[in-house]
N, CA, C and O atoms as a GROMACS GRO file, in nm:
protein
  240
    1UNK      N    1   0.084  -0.117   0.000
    1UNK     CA    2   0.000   0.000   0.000
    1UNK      C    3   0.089   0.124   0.000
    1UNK      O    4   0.186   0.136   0.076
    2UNK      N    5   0.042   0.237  -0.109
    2UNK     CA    6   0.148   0.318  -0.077
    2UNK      C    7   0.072   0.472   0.027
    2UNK      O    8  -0.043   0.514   0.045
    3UNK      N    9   0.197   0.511   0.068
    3UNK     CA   10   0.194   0.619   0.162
    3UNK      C   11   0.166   0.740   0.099
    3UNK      O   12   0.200   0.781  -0.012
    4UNK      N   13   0.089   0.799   0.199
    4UNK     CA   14   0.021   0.935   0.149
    4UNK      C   15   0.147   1.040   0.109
    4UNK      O   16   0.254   1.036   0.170
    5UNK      N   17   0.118   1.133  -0.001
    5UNK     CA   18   0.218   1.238  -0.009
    5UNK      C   19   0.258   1.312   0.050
    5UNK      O   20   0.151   1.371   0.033
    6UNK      N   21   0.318   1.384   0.118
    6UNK     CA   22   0.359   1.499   0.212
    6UNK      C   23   0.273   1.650   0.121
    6UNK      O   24   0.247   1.658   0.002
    7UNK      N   25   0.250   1.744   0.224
    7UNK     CA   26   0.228   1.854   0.140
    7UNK      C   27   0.337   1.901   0.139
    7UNK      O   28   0.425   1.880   0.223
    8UNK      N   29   0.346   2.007  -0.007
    8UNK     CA   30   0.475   2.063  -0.063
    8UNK      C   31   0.476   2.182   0.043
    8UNK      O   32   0.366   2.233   0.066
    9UNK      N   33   0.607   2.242   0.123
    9UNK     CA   34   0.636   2.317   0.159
    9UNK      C   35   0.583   2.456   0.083
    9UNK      O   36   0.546   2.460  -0.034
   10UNK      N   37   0.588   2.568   0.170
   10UNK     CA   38   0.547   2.707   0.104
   10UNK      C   39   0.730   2.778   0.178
   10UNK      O   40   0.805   2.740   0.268
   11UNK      N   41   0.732   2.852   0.114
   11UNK     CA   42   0.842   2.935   0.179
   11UNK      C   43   0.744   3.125   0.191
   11UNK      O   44   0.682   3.184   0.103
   12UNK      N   45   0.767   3.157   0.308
   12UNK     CA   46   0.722   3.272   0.344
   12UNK      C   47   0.856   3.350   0.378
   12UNK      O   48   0.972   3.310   0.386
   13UNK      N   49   0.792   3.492   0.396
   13UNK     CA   50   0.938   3.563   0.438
   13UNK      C   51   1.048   3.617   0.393
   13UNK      O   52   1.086   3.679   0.294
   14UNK      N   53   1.106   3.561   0.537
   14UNK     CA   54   1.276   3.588   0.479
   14UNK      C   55   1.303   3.462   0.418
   14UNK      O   56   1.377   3.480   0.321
   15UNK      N   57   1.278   3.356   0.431
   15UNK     CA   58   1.275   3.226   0.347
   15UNK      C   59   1.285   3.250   0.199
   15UNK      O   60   1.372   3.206   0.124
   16UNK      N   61   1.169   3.339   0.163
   16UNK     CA   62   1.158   3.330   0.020
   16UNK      C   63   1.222   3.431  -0.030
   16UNK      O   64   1.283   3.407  -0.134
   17UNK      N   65   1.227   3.559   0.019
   17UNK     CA   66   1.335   3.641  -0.014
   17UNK      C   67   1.493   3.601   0.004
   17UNK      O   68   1.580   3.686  -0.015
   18UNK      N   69   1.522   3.475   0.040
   18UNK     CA   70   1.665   3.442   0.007
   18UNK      C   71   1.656   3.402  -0.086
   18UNK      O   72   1.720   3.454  -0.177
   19UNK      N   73   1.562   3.279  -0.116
   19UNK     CA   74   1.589   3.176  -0.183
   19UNK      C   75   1.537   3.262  -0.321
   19UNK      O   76   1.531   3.178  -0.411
   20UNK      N   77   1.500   3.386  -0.371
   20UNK     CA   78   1.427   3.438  -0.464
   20UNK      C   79   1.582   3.482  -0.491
   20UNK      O   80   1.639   3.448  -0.595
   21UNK      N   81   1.617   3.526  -0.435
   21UNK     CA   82   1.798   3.610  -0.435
   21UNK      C   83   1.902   3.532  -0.464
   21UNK      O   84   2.002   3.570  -0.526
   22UNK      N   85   1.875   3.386  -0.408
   22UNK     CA   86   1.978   3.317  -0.487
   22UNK      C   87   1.972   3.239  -0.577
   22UNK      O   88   2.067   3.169  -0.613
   23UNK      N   89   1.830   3.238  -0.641
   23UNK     CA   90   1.770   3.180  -0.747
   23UNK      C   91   1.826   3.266  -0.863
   23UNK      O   92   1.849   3.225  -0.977
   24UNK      N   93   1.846   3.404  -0.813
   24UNK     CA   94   1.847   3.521  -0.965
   24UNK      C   95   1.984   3.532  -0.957
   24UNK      O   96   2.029   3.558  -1.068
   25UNK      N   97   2.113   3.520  -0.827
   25UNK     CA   98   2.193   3.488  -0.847
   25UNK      C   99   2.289   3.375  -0.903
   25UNK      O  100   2.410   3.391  -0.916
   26UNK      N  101   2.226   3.266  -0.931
   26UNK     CA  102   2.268   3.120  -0.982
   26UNK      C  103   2.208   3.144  -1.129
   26UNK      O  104   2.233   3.052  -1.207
   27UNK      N  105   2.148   3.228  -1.170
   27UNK     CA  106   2.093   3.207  -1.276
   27UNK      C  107   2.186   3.215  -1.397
   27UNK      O  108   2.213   3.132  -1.484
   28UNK      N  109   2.230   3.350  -1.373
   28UNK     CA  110   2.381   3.412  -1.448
   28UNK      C  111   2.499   3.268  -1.448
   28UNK      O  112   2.548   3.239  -1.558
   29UNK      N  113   2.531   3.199  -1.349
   29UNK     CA  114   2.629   3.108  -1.376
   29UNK      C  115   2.670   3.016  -1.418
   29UNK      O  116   2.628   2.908  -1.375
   30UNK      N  117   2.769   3.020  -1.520
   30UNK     CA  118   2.799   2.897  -1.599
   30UNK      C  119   2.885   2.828  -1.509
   30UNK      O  120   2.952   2.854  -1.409
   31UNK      N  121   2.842   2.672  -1.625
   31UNK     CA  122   2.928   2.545  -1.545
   31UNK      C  123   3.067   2.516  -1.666
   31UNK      O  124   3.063   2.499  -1.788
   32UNK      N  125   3.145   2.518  -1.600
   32UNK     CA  126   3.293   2.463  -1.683
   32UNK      C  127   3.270   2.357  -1.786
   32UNK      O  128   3.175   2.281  -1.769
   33UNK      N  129   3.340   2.344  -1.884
   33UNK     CA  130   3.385   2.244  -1.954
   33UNK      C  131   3.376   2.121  -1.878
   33UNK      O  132   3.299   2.025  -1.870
   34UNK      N  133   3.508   2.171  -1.815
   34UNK     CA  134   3.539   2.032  -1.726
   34UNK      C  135   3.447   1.947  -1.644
   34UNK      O  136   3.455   1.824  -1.640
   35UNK      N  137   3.336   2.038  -1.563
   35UNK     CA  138   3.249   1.993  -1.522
   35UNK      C  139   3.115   1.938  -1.546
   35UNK      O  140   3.047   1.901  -1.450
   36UNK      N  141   3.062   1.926  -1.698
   36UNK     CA  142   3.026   1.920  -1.820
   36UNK      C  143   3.053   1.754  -1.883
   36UNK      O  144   2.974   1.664  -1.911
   37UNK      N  145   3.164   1.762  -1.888
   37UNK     CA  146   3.231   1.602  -1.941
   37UNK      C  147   3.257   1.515  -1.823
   37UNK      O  148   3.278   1.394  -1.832
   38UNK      N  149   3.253   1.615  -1.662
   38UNK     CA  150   3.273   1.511  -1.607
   38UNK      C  151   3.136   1.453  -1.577
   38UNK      O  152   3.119   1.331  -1.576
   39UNK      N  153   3.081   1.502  -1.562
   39UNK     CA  154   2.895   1.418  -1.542
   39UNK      C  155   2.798   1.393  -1.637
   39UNK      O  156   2.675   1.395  -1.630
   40UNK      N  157   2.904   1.360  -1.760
   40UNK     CA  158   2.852   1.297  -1.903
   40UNK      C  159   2.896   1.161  -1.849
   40UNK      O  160   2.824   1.062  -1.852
   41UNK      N  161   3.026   1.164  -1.797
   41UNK     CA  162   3.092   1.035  -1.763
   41UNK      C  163   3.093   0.947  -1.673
   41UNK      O  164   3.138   0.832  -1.678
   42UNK      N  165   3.019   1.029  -1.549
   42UNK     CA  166   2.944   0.994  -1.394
   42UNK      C  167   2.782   0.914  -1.491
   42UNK      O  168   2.705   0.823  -1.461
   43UNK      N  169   2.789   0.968  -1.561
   43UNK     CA  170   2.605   0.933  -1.574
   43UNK      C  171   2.633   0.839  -1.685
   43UNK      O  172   2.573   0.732  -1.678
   44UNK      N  173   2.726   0.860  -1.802
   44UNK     CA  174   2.774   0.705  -1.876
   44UNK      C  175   2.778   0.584  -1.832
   44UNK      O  176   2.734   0.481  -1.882
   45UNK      N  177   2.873   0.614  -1.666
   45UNK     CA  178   2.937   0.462  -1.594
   45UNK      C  179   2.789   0.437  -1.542
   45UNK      O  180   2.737   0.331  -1.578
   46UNK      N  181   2.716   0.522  -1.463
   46UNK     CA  182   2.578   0.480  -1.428
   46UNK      C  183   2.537   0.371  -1.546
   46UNK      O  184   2.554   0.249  -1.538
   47UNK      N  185   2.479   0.446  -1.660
   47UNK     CA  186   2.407   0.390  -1.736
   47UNK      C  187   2.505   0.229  -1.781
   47UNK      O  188   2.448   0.125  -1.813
   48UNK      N  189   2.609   0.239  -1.775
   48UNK     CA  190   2.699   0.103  -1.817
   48UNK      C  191   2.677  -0.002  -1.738
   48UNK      O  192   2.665  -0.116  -1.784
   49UNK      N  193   2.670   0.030  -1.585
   49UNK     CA  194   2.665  -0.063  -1.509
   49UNK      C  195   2.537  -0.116  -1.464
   49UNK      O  196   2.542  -0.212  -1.388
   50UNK      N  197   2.417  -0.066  -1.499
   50UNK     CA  198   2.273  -0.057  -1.498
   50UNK      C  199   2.168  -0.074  -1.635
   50UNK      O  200   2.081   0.003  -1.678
   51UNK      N  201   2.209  -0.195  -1.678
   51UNK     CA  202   2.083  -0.169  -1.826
   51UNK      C  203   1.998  -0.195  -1.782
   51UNK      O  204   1.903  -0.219  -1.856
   52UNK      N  205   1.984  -0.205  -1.668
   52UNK     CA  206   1.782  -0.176  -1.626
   52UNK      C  207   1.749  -0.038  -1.650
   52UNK      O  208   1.656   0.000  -1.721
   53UNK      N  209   1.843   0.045  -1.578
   53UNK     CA  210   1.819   0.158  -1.630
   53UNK      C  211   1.819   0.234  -1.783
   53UNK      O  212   1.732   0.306  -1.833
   54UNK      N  213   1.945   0.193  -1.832
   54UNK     CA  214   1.917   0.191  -1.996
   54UNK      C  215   1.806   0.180  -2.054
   54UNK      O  216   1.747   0.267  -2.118
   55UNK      N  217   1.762   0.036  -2.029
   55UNK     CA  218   1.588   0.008  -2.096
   55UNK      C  219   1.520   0.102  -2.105
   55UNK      O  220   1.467   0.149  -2.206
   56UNK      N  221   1.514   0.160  -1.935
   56UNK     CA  222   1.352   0.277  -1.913
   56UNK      C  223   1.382   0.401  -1.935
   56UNK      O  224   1.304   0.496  -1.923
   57UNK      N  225   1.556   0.412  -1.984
   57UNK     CA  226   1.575   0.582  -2.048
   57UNK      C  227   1.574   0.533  -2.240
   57UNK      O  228   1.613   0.618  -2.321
   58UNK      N  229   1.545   0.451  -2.270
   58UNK     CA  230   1.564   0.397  -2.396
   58UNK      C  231   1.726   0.404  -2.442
   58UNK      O  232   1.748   0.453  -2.553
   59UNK      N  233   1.799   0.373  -2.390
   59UNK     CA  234   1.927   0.433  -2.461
   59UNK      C  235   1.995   0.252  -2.450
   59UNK      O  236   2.102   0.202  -2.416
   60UNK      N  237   1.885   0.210  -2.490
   60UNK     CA  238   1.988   0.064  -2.552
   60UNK      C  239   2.054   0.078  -2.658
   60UNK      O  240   2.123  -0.014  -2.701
   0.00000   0.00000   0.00000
């Protein structure tokens, strides 16, 4: 049987005025090269060592 959902949090406040501030600050920032190829290659070995997972992303 499965378990009821949680309700989704609200952020009020100063809560949401951070998180609104560092939402518009992260927005502007790029991710490296390097960091780019490296979690092509984190998520390759995933998919290599898992063709269950393969199957249900189609990437047989």
């Amino acid at each position: 049987m499965a378990l009821p959902i949680a309700a989704t949090p609200v952020l009020e406040g100063d809560d949401a005025k951070r998180f609104y501030k560092e939402l518009e600050e992260n927005e502007n920032k790029h991710v490296s090269d390097e960091e780019i190829a490296e979690s092509i290659r984190i998520f390759n070995t995933i998919m290599n060592r898992n063709p269950e997972m393969k199957r249900r992303f189609g990437i047989a």
